[in-house]
N, C-alpha and C positions, 0 to 999 in steps of 0.2 A: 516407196520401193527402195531397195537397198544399191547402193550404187556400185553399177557395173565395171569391172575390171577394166584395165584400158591401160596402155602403153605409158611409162613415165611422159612428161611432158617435156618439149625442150624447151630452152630459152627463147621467146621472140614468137612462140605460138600461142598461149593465150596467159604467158606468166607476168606481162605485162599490163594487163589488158585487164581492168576494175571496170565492176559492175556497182551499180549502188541502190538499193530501196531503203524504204521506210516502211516500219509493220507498224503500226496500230494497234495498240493493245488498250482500248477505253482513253482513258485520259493522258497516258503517256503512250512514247512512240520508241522504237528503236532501231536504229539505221545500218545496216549492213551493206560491208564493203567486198566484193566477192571476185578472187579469180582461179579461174579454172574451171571446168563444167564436168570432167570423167575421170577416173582416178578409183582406187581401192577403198578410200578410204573418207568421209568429210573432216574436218576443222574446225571449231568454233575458238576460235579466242576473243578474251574479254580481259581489260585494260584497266590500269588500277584507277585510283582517285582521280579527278583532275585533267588526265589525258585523252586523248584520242587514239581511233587504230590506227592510225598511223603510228602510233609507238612500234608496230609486227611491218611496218612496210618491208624489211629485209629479211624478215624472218618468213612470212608467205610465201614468196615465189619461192624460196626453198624445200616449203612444205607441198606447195603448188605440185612438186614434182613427185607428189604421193598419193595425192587425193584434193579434191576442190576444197578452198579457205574461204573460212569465212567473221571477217573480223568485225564486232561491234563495236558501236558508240552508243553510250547509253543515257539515260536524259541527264540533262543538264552541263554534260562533257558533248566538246565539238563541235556547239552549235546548235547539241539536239534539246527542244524546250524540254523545258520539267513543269513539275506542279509545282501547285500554292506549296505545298507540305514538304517539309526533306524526305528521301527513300530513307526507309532501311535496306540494308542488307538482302533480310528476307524480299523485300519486295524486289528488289535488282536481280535476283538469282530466280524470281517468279517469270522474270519479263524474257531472262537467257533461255528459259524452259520455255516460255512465249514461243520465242523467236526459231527454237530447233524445232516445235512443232509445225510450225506456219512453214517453215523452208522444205518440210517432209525428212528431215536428215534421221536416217538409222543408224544406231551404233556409232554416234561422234566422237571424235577425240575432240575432249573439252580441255581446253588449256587457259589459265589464269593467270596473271601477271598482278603483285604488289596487292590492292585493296582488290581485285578479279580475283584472287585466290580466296575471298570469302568468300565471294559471291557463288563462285563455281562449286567450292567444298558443298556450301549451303546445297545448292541445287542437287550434284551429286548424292549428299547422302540420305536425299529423300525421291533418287530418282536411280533404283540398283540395276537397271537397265540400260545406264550408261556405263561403260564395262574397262573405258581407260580414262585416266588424269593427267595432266601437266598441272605441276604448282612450278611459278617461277618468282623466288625473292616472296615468298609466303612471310604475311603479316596475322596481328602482331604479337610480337614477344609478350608474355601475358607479366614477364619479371621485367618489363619495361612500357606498361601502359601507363604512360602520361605524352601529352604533346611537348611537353618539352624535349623530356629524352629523345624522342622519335625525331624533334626536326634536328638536334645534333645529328643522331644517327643518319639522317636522309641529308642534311649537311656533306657528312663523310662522305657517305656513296657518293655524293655527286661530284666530289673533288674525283673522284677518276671515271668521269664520263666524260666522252668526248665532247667537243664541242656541238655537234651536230645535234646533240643529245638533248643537252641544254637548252639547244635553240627549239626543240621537239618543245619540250616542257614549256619553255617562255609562252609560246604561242598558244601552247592548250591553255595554259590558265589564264589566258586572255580573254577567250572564248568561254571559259566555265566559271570567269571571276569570283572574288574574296568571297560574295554574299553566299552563293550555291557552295564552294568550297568548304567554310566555315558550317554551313548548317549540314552537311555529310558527313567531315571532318569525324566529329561525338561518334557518329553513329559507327565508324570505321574503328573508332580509338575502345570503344566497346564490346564490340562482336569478338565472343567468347569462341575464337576457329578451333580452340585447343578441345574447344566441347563434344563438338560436331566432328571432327576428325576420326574420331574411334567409328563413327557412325557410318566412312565412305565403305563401299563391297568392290571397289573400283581398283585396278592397277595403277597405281601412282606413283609418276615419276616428280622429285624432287630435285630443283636445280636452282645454284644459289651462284655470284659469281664470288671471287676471292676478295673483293673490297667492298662488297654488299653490308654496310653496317647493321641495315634496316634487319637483314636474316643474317644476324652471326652464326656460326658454325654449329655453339652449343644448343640453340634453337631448332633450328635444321634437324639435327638429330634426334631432337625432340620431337619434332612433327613424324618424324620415320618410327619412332618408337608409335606412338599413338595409333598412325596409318595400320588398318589390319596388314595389308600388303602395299609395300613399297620398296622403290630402290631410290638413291640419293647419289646426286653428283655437283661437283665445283668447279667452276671454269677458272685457270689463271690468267690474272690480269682481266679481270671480269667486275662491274660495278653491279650495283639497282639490275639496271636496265640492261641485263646482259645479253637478250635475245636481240640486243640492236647493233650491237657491237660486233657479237661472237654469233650473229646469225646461223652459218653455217653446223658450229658444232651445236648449237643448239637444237635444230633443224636435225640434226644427224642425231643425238640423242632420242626426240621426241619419237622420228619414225623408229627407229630401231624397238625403242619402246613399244610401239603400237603395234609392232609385227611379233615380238615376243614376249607373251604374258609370264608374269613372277611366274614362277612356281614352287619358289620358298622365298620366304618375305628376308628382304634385306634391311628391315627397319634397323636405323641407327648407324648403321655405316656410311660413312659418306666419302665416297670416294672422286679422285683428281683426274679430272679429262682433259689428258692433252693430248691436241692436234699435232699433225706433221710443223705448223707453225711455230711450233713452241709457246702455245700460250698465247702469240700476234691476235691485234685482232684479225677477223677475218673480212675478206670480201672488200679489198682495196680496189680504189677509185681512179683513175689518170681519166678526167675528164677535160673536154676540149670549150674554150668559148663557149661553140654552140649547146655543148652537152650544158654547160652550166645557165646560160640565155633560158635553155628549155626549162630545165629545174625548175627553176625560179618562176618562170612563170607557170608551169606547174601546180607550184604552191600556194601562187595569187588567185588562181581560178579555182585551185579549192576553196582558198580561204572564203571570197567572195562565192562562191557557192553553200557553204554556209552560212556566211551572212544574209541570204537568198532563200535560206533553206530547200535549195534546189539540188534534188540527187544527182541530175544528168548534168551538169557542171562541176560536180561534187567527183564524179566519174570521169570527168571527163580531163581534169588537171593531175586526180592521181596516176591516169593513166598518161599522162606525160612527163612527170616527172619519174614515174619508174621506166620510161623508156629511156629516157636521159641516163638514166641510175646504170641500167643495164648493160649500156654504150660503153658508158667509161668502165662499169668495171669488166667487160671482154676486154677492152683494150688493156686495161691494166694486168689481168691474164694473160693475154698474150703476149705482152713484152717483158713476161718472168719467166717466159719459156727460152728457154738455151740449148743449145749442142751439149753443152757441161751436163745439164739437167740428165740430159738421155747417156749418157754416156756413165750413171751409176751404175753401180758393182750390183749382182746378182745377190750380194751379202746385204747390200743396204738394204736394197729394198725389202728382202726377207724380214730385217728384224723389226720385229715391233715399234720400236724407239721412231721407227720410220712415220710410222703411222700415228699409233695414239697407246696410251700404257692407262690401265689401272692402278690406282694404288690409295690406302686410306688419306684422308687428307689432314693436313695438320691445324691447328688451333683448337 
């Protein structure tokens, strides 16, 4: 059944609040992490190499206020066993297709993040029924397939992630170590996306951040060119991993997109989104002691919840660390609220500049 209209969500009613299973698909398994239950619209996002959902924990409850999310971990990342054999591509993008059927989701907004942008393209363009896309930091540049280039290039990106970012990533590849890593690796460094892209029938939104080396600019454009229908955007002061940093305008982009379909392809433009921020990241923190006590152990009872391979622990720590999350950042909210703030001119807030501008972007 298609999911029933329903009131945005606020913060503190169920945007915090992770659900978790595991679906079984034969020999391999794939674990969804879920909040929200009513909404316009579903979610599915899917995470590149290496990591976990938890790379979207900032980026869901933003979406959360559109429609219910729902974030995979796929074998071998997270905790989730894999087989004797490395996946391909094809087979990961079988299991995403698995996983929206088992869940009953109609009409998903399937979103892809890094080595997830094959897997989803893959799926999508042998599944024309799925009717929107998110690529985010789409791989790989087919005039830079080799492992070398690419760990320079994923080098670069990660010199402007935040720290928290890093420590995301440390701890995934912990969990999905060198062995499972290394035999995926080929299979990523191969897959021809630039093939299959002519092939998606889907709305696709392309988002890359401003120091994203992994998808430089002339790339990017390239995928918009391929893409039958598409529109292209770049966050400033954005890495790899932009949808962690820049949640917010990310979030803001995706829905926008999923409410209004192209209807003349913007392939190959790629243009600059800037927030009222100016480019900041978004979704600042001022957490207290406790906020940060919770986190933390938050993270532990995931962590050992995958090590357990137990969902309802697994659920049960991310839904305490995003209540932490939440905390601090209302707090942080509400102590940039000022008299001065309210006390702008009728002109400011009129202009654009205020909000966000369009414009092509440069590189």
């Amino acid at each position: 059944m298609p999911a029933e209209s329903a009131a945005p969500l606020e913060p503190g009613d169920s945007a915090t609040e992770v659900t978790v299973r595991s679906l079984d698909a034969g020999e391999v398994s794939v674990r969804v992490s879920t909040i929200g239950q009513g909404g316009t619209r579903p979610f599915v996002l899917v995470p590149g190499i290496g990591v976990a959902s938890n790379y979207f924990e900032r980026l869901a409850p933003n979406l959360n206020r559109f429609g219910p999310v729902h974030a995979l971990d796929l074998p071998g990342f997270a905790g989730v066993p894999h087989p004797e054999r490395a996946m391909t591509i094809r087979q990961y993008a079988d299991l995403v297709g698995f996983a929206i059927d088992r869940l009953g989701l109609v009409d998903p907004v399937v979103v892809g993040h890094s080595m997830g942008t094959q897997v989803v393209v893959d799926l999508v363009a042998r599944r024309p029924e799925i009717r929107t896309l998110v690529l985010i930091g789409p791989v790989i540049n087919p005039r830079e397939r080799s492992v070398g280039v690419q760990a320079v290039r994923f080098l670069q990106a990660a010199a402007h992630e935040p720290g928290r970012v890093k420590l995301l990533a440390l701890t995934a590849y912990l969990f999905c170590g060198p062995k499972w890593f290394s035999r995926i690796l080929p299979k990523m460094m191969r897959f021809p996306i630039e093939r299959a892209l002519p092939r998606v029938r889907a709305d696709t939104l392309v988002i890359r951040g401003e120091f994203d080396a992994v998808a430089p600019p002339d790339w990017v454009r390239r995928v918009g060119e391929l893409l039958p229908s598409s529109r292209l955007w770049e966050i400033p002061g954005a890495g790899h991993s932009v949808m962690h940093a820049h949640a917010e305008e990310v979030a803001e982009l995706c829905v926008e997109h999923a409410e209004q379909p192209i209807e003349v392809d913007e392939g190959g433009v790629l243009r600059e989104f800037r927030h009222a921020r100016d480019g900041g990241e978004s979704g600042e923190y001022r957490p207290t002691p406790a906020n940060v006590v919770s986190a933390v152990r938050g993270r532990l009872t995931e962590a050992l919840g995958m090590l357990r391979r137990d969902d309802r622990l697994i659920a049960e720590g991310k839904t305490e660390h995003a209540e932490a999350m939440l905390e601090a950042h209302e707090r942080a909210e509400g102590s940039d609220e000022s008299p001065a703030a309210e006390d702008e001119s009728p002109a400011a807030e009129e202009s654009p500049a205020a909000d966000e501008t369009a414009e092509p972007a440069g590189g």
